[in-house]
C-alpha positions in Angstrom: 0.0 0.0 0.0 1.4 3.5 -1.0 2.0 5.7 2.2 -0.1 8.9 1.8 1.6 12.2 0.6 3.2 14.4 3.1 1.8 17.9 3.4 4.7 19.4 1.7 4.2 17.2 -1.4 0.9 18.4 -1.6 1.8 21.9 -1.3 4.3 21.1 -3.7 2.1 19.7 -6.4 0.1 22.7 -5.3 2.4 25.2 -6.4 3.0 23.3 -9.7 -0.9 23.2 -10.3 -1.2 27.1 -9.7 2.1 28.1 -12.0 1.1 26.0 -15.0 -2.1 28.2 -14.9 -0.8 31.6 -14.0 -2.7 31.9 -11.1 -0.3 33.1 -8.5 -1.8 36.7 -9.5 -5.0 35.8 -8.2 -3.3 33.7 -4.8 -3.1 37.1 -2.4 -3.4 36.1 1.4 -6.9 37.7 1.3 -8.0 36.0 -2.3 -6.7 32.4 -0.6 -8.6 33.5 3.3 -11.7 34.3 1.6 -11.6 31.7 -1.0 -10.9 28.9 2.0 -14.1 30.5 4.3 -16.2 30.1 1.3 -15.4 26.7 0.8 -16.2 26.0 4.7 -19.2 27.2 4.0 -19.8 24.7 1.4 -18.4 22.1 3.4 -21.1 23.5 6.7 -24.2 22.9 3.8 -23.8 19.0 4.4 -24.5 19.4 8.2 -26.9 22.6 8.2 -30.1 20.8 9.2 -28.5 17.4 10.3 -29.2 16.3 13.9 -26.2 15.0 15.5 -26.5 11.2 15.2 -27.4 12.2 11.3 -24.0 14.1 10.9 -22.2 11.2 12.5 -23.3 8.8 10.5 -23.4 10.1 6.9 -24.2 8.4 3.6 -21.9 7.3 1.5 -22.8 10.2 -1.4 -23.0 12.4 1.3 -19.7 11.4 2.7 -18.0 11.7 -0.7 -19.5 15.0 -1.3 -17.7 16.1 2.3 -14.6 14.7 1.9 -14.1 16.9 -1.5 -14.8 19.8 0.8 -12.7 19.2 3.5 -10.2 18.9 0.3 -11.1 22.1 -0.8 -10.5 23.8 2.7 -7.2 22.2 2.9 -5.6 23.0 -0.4 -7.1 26.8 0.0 -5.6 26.5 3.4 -2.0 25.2 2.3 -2.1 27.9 -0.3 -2.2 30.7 1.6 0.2 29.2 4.2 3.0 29.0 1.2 2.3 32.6 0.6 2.6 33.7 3.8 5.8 31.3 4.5 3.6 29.9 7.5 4.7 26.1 8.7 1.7 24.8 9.1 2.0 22.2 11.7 4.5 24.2 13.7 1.5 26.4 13.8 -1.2 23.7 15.1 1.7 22.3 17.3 2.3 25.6 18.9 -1.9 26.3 18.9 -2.0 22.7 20.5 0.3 24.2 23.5 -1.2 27.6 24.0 -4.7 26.0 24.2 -3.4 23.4 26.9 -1.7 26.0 29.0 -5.8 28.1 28.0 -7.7 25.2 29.1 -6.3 22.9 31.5 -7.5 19.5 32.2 -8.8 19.9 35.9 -10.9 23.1 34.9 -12.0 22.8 31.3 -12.7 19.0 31.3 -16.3 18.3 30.5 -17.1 21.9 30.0 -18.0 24.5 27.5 -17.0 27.2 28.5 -14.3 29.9 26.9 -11.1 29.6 28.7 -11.6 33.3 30.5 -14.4 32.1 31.8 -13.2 29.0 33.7 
């Protein structure tokens, strides 16, 4: 089985994708941020009136239909990380720590509730 591709191969087939078209004049960081909320918006239309169990369980259309979406959202994502030189997953790692030292176990487990708030 072929391992999956790392982030940086997609970003690099990415890149290749957007040259061959010339559209690295259209790729500005608020082109790519706006493009990617969109897209989350197209990805929120397959939950809008779902109850929970319904959005847990999806069928398989649906699923498909989702998983292009999340695609979307990802590659719009990557994009405007290459333009703005941003590592993504030092960013998510460092997120990941700031959010721990926010919300710490004994007073945000179970709960809700914004992190000023605890």
């Amino acid at each position: 089985m072929e391992s999956p591709p790392t982030l940086e191969q997609i970003r690099d087939r990415l890149r290749a994708f957007v040259a061959e078209r010339d559209w690295d004049q259209f790729h500005n960081p608020k082109n790519l941020a706006m493009a990617m909320v969109v897209e989350a918006g197209e990805l929120m239309e397959h939950f809008q009136w779902l109850s929970p169990e319904q959005a847990q369980s999806l069928d398989p259309r649906t699923r498909a239909e989702v998983e292009l979406e999340v695609a979307d959202v990802l590659l719009f994502l990557l994009r405007l990380c290459d333009r703005l030189d941003i590592d993504p997953l030092q960013a998510a790692q460092r997120k990941l720590e700031l959010n721990a030292r926010k919300y710490p176990v004994d007073k945000a487990r179970g709960h809700s509730t914004k992190y000023d708030r605890l």
